[in-house]
C-alpha positions, 0 to 999 in steps of 0.5 A, a space after each residue: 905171498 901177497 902183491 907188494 902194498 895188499 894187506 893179506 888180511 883185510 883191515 876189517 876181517 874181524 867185524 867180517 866174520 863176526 857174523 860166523 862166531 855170532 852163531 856159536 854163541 848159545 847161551 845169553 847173558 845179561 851184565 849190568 853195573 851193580 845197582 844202589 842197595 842191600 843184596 837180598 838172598 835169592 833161594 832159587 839161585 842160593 846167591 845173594 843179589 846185588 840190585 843191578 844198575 844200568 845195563 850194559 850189555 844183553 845179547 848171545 854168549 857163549 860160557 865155559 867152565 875154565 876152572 873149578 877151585 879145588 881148594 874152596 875157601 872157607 867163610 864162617 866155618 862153611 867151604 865156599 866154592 869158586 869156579 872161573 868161567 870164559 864168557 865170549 860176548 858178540 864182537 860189537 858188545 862194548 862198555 863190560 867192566 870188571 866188577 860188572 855182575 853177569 846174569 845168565 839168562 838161558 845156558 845149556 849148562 845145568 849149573 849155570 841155570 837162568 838167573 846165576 850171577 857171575 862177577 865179571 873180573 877180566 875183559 880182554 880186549 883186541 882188534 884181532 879178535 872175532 868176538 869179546 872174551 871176558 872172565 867171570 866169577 861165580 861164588 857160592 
């Protein structure tokens, strides 16, 4: 039991042990606004791109399969599968919206090669927390 009037936990805990979950994030990721213009099919991701916009976020990340469709939808007589992915930024990445498109840029993952797009659909925000949490799509 604290002293009456001392916080048990200090008001800044969350940004004092950023540093700490910062080293657990071994992957990287790149997310921008999608940009002006046509998607183009890009054969070595089998996914068609949207140009990307302004950046808002380029740094460490860590990224893990939370769901796998096992009923994959069907569009033009071909099963399109989804999978949902949680992606935890650094507790100072900021201005992520859903919508955004994520590109991983390195990822130990062999399905999640450099290059990968996922749709950002979820952020999740919070004081209490040692980093960003957000949830993104990939469909293909």
């Amino acid at each position: 039991m604290g002293r009456p009037g001392t916080r048990v936990i200090p008001a800044d805990w969350q940004a004092t042990h950023a540093a700490v979950v910062a080293k657990t994030l071994t992957s990287s990721v790149l997310i921008a606004e999608p940009g002006d213009g046509e998607p183009v099919f890009n054969p070595d991701t089998h996914q068609s791109e949207t140009p990307l916009g302004a950046t808002s976020y380029d740094g460490p990340a860590t990224i893990m399969l939370v769901s796998d469709s096992d009923q994959a939808p069907e569009v033009a007589g071909e099963d399109v599968p989804t999978r949902r992915y949680e992606v935890k930024l650094t507790h100072a990445a900021a201005g992520v919206k859903p919508g955004h498109i994520l590109q991983v840029t390195a990822c130990q993952d062999p399905d999640l090669g450099p290059g990968v797009r996922l749709i950002v659909d979820t952020v999740e925000r919070g004081t209490q927390r040692f980093s960003r949490v957000l949830y993104a799509t990939l469909t293909h």
